[in-house]
Rosetta silent file (secondary structure, phi, psi, omega in degrees, C-alpha in Angstrom):
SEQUENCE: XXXXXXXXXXXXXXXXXXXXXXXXXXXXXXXXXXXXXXXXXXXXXXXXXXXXXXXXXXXXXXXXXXXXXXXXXXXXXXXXXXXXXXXXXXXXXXXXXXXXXXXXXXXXXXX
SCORE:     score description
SCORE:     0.000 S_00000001
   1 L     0.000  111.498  148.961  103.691  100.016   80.962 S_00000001
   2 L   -50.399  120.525  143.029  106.897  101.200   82.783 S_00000001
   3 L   -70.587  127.142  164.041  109.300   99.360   84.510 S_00000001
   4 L  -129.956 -173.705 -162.639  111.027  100.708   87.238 S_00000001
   5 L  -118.744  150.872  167.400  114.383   99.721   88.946 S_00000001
   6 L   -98.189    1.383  161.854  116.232  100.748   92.546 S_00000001
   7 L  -114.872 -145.450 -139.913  119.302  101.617   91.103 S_00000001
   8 L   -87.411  -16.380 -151.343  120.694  104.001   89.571 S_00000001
   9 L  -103.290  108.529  165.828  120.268  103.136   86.091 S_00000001
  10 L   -92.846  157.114 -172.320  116.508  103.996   84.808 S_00000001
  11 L  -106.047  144.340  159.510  114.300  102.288   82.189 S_00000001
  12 L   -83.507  154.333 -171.909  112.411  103.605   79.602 S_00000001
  13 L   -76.651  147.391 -167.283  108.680  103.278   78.757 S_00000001
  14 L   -55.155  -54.714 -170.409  108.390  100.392   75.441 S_00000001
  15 L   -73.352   19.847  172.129  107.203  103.455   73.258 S_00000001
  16 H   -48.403  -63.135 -169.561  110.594  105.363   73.443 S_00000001
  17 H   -53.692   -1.512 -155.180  112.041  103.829   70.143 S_00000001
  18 H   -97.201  -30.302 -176.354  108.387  105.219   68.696 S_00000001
  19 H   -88.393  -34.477  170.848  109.341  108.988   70.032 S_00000001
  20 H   -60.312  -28.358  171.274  112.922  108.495   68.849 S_00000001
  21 H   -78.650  -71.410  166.136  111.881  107.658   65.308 S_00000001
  22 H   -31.401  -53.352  178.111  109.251  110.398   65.002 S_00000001
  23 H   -54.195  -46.884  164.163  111.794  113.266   66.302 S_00000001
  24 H   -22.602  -69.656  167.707  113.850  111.509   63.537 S_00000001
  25 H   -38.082  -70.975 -174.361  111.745  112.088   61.080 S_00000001
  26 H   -42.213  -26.537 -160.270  110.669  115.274   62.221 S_00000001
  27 H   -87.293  -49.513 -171.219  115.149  116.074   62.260 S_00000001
  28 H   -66.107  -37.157 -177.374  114.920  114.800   58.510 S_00000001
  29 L  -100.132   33.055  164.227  112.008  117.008   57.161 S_00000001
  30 L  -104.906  -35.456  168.081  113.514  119.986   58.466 S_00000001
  31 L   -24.241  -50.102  141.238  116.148  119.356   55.988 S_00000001
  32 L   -33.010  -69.168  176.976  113.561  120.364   52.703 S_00000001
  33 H   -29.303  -65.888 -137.152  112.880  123.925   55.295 S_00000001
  34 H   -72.497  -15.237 -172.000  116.593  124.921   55.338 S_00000001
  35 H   -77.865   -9.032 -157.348  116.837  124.188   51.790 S_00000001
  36 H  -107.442    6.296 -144.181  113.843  126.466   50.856 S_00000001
  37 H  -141.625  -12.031  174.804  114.941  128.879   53.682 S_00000001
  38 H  -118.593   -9.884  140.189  118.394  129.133   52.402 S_00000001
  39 H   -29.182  -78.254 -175.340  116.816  129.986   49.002 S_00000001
  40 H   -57.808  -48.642  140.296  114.996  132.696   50.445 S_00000001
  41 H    -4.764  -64.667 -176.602  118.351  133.878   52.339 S_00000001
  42 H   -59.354  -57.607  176.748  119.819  133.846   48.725 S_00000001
  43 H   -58.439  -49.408  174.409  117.080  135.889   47.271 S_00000001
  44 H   -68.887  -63.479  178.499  117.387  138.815   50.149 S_00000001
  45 H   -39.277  -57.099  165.376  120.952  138.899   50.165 S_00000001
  46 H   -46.249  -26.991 -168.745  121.132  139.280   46.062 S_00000001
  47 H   -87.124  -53.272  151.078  118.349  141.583   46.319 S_00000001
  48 H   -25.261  -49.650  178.370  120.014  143.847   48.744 S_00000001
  49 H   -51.588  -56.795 -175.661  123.149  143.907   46.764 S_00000001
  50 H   -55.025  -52.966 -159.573  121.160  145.158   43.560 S_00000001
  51 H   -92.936  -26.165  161.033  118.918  147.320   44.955 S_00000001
  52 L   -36.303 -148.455 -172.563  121.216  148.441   48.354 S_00000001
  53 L  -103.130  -21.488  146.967  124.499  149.932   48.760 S_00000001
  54 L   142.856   13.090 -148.201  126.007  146.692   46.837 S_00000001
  55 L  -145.031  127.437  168.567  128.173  145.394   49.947 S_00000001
  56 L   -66.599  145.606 -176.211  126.874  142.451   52.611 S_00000001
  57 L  -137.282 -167.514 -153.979  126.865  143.309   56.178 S_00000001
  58 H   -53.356  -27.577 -162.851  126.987  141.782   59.516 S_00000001
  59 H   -82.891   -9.262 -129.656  123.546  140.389   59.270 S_00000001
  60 H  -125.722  -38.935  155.783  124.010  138.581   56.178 S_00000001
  61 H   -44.283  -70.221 -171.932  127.320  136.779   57.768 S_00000001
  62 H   -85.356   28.936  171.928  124.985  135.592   60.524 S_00000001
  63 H   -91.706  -82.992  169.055  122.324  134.541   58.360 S_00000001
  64 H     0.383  -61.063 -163.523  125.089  131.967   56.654 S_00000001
  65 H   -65.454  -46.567 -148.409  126.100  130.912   60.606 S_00000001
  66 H   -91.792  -67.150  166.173  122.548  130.167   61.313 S_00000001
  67 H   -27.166  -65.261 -178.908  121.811  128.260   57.685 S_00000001
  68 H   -86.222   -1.773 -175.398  124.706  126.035   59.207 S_00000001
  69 H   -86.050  -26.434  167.827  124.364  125.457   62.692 S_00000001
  70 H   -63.278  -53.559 -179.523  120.495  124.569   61.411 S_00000001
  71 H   -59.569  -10.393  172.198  121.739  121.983   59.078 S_00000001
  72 H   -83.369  -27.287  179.568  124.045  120.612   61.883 S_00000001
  73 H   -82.361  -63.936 -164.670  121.428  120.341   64.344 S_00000001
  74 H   -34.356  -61.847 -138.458  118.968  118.693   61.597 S_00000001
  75 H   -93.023   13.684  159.063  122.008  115.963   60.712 S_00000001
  76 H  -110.876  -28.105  164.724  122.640  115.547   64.474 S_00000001
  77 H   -90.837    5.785  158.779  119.212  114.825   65.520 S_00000001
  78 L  -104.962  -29.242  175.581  118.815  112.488   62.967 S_00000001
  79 L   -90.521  -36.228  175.952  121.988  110.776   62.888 S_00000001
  80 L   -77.854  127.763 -175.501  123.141  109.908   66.673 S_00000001
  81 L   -49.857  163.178 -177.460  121.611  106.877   68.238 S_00000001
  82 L   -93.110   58.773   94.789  119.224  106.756   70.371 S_00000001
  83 L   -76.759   -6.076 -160.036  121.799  106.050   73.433 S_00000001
  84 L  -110.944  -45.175 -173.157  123.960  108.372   72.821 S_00000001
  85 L  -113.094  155.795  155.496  121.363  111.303   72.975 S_00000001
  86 L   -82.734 -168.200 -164.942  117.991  111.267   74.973 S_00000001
  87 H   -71.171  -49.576 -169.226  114.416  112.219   73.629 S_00000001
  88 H   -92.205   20.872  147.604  114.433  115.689   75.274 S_00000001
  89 H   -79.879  -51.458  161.901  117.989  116.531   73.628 S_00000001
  90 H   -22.668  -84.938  173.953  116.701  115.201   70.881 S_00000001
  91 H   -66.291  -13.809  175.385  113.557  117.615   70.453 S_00000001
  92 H   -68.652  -49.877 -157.807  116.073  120.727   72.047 S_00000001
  93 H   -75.840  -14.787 -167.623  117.946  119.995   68.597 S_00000001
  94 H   -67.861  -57.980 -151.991  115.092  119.524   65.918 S_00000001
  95 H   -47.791  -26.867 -169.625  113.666  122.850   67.724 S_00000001
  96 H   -68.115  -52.527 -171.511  116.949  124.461   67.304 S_00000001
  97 H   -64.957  -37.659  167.976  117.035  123.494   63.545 S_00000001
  98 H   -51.287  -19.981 -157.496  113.703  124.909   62.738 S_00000001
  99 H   -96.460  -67.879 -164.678  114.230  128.237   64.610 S_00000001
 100 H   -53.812  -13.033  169.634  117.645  129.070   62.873 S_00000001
 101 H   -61.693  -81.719  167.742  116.203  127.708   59.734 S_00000001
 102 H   -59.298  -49.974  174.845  113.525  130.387   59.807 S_00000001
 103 H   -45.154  -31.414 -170.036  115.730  132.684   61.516 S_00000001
 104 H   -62.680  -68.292  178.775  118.082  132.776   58.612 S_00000001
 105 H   -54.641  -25.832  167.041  116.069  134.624   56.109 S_00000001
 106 H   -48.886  -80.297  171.510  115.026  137.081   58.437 S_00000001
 107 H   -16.773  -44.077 -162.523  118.412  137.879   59.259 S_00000001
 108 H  -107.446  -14.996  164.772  119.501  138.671   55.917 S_00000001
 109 H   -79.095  -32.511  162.571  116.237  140.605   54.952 S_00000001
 110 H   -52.191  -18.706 -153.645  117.316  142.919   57.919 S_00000001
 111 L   -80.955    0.000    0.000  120.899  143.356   56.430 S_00000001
């Protein structure tokens, strides 16, 4: 059930807090990903070094960039209240943390 209002101000449907806690969640267990994702990161980059020309390149920088702007999006879509961001900011940022999360080892297997 919805309420709705004529001014300016809109209400949310009762299950809101229920979508805000689940993206939560969802913002928390990406947190386990980036750690096993910054493993694998670790593992291309050393492995390049040995078996490459011995010297990190551009991609391997923005692998790093990516590792943190995922963990900043995870610890921002789990940590800011739900007034301060809405639901479909909310799910822009988990998505954000997963894709640079997984982006990151790529990146650095390309290097």
């Amino acid at each position: 059930m919805t309420t709705t209002t004529t001014g300016p101000e809109a209400t949310e449907a009762p299950d809101a807090t229920g979508t805000t806690r689940a993206l939560r969640v969802m913002a928390l267990c990406a947190l386990p990903v980036l750690l096993l994702c910054a493993l694998l990161t670790v593992v291309a980059v050393l492995q390049d070094a040995i078996g490459g020309d011995g010297a990190a390149g551009g991609l391997a920088d923005a692998a790093r960039w990516a590792l943190a702007g995922s963990g900043l999006c995870a610890l921002t879509g789990a940590a800011v209240p739900r007034d301060g961001m809405s639901d479909r900011a909310r799910g822009f940022t988990v998505a954000a943390a997963y894709t640079l999360a997984v982006l990151a080892p790529a990146l650095a297997a390309l290097d």
